[in-house]
ChimeraX commands (.cxc) that place a marker at each C-alpha (Angstrom):
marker #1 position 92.83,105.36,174.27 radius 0.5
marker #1 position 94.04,107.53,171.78 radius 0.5
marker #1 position 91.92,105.92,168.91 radius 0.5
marker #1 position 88.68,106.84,170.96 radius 0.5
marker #1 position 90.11,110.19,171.13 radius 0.5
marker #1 position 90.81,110.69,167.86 radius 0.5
marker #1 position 87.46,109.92,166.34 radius 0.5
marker #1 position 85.66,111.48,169.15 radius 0.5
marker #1 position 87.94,114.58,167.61 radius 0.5
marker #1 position 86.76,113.91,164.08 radius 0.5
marker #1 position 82.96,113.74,165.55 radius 0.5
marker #1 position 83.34,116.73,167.16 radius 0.5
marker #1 position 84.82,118.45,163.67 radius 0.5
marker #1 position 81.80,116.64,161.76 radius 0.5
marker #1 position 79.28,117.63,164.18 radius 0.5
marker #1 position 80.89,121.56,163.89 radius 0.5
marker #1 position 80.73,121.08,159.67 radius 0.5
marker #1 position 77.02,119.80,159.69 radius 0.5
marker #1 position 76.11,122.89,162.27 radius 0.5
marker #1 position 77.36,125.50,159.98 radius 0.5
marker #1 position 75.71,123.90,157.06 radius 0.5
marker #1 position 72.66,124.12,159.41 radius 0.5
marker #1 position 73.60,127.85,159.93 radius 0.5
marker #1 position 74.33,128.81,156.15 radius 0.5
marker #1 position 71.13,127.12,154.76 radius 0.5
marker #1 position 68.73,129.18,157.06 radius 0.5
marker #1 position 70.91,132.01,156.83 radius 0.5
marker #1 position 69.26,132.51,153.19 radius 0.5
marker #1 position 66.06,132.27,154.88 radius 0.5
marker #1 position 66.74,134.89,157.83 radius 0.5
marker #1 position 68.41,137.39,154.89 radius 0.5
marker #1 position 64.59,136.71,152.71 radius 0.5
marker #1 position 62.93,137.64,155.61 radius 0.5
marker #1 position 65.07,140.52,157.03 radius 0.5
marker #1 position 65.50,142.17,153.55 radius 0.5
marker #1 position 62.48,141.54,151.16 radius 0.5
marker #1 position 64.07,143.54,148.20 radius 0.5
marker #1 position 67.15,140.77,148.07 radius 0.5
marker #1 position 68.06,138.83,145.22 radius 0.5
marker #1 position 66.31,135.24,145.72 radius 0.5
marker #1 position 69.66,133.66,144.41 radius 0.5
marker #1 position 71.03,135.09,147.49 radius 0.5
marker #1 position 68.73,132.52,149.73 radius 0.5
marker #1 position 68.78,129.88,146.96 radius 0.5
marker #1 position 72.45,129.75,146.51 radius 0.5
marker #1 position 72.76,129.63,150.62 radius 0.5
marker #1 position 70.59,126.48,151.36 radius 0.5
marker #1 position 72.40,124.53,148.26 radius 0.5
marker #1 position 76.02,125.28,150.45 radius 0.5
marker #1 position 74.27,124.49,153.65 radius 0.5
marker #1 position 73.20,121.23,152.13 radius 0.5
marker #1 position 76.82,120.64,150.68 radius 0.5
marker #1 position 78.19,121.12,154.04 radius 0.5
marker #1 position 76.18,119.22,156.13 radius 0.5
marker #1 position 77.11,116.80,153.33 radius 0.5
marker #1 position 80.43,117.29,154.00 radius 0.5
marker #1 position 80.18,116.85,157.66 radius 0.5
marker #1 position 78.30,113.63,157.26 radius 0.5
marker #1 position 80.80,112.44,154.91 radius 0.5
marker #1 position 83.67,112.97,157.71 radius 0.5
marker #1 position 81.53,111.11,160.05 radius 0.5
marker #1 position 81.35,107.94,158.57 radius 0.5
marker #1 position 85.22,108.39,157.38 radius 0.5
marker #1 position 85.68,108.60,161.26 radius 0.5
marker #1 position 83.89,105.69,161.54 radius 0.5
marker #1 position 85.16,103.22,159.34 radius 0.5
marker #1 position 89.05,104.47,160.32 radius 0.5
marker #1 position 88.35,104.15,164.21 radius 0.5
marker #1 position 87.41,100.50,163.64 radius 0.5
marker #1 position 90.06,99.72,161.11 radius 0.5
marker #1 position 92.55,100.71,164.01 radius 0.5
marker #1 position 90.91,98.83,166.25 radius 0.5
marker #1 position 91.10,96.19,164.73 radius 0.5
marker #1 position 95.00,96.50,163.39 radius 0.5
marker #1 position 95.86,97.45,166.78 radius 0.5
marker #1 position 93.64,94.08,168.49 radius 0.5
marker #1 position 96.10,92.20,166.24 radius 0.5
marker #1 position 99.63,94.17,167.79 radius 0.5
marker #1 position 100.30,95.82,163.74 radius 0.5
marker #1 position 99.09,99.32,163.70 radius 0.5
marker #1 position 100.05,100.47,160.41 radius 0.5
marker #1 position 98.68,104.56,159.69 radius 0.5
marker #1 position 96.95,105.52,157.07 radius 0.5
marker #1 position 96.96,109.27,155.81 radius 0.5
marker #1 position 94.10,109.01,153.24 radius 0.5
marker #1 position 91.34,110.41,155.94 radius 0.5
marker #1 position 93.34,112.95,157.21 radius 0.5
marker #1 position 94.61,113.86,153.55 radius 0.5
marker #1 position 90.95,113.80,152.71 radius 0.5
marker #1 position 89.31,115.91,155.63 radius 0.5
marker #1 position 92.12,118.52,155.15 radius 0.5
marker #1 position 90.54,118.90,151.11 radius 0.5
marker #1 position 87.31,119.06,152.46 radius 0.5
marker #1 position 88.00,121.56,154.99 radius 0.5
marker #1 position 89.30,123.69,152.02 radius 0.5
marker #1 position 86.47,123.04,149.70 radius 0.5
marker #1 position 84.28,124.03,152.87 radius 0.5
marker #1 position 86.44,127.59,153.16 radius 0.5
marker #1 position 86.26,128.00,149.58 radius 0.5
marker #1 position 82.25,127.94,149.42 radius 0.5
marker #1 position 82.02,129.80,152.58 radius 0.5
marker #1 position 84.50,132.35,150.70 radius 0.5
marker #1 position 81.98,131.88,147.44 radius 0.5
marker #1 position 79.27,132.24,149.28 radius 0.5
marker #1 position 80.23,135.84,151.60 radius 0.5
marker #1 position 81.20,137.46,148.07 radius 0.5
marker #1 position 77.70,136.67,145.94 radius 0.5
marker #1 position 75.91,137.64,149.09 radius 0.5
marker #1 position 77.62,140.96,149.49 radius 0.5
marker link #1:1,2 radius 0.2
marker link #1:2,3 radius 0.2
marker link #1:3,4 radius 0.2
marker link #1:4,5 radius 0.2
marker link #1:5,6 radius 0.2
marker link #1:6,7 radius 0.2
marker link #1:7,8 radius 0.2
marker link #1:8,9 radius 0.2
marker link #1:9,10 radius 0.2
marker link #1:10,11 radius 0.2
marker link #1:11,12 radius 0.2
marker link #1:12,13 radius 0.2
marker link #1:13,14 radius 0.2
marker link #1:14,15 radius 0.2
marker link #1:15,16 radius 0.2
marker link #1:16,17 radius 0.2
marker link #1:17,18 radius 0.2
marker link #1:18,19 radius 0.2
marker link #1:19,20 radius 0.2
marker link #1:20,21 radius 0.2
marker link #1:21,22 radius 0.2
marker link #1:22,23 radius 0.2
marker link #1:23,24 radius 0.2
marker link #1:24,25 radius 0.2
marker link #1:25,26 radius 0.2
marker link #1:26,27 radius 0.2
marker link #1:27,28 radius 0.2
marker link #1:28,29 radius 0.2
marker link #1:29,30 radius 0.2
marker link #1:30,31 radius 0.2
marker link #1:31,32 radius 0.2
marker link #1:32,33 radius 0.2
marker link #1:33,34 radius 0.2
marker link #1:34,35 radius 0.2
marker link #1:35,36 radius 0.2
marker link #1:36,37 radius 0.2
marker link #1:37,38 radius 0.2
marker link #1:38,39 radius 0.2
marker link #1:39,40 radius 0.2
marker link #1:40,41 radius 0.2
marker link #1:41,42 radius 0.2
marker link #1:42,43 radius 0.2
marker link #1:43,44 radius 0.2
marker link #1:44,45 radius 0.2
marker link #1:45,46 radius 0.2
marker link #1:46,47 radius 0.2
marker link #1:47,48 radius 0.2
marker link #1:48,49 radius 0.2
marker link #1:49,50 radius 0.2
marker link #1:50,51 radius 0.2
marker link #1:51,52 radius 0.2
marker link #1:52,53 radius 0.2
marker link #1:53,54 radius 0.2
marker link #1:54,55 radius 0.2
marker link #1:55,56 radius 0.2
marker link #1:56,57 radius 0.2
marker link #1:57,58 radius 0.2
marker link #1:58,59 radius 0.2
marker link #1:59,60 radius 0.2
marker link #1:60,61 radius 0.2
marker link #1:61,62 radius 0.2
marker link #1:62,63 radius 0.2
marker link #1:63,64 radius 0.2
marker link #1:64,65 radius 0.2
marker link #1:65,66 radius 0.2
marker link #1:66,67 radius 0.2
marker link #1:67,68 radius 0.2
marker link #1:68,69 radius 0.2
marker link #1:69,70 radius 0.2
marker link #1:70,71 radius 0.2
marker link #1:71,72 radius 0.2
marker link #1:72,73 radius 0.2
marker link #1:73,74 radius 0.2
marker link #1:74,75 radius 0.2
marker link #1:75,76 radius 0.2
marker link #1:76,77 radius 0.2
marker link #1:77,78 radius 0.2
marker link #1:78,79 radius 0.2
marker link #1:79,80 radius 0.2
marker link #1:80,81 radius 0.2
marker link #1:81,82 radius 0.2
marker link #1:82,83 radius 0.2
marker link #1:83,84 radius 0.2
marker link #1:84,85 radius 0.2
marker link #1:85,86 radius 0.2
marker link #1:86,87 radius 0.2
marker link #1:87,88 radius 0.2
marker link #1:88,89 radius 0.2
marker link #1:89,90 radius 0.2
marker link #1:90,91 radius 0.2
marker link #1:91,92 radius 0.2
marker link #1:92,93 radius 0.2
marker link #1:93,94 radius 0.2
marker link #1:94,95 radius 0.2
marker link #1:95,96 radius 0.2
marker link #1:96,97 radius 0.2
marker link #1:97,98 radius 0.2
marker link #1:98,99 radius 0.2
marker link #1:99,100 radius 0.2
marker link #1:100,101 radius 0.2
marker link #1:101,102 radius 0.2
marker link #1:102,103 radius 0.2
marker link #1:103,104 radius 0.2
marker link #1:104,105 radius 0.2
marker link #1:105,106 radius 0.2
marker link #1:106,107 radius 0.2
marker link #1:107,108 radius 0.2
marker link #1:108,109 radius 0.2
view
């Protein structure tokens, strides 16, 4: 039970990543429309992030994936041995995600 729950966890996160990305590339779009004087690297630069993050998200989503069946299957056999490379890993990307956010708020400012 807790493996389901822990990658229906890291779904939910992925899912949340790939819906701001969502948000930040057509926030470049709403700011074009909204403010026709802005800086089209403003819009340009927002989509690339958005991409990156829904990227990102992806990227944790099949990283859920392969570690929910890899302890499945090491706990079907009675040796559960943890690994700490995707939680290592989606704490990084969680930082590289605040650090373009960060990036992102201060070019658009």
């Amino acid at each position: 039970m807790a493996n389901e729950r822990t990658y229906l966890s890291w779904v939910r996160t992925g899912i949340t990543v790939i819906a701001l990305g969502f948000v930040v590339a057509k926030f470049g779009i709403i700011i074009k429309e909204l403010v026709p004087g802005a800086p089209s690297t403003s819009y340009h630069l927002s989509s690339e992030i958005g991409i990156v993050l829904v990227i990102i998200g992806g990227g944790m989503q099949l990283l859920a994936l392969r570690s929910f069946f890899r302890n499945k299957k090491s706990i079907e056999r009675g040796i559960f041995i943890p690994s700490a490379f995707p939680e290592a890993l989606a704490g990084i990307l969680s930082v590289v995600i605040a650090i373009l956010v960060v990036v992102y708020m201060v070019l658009t400012l």
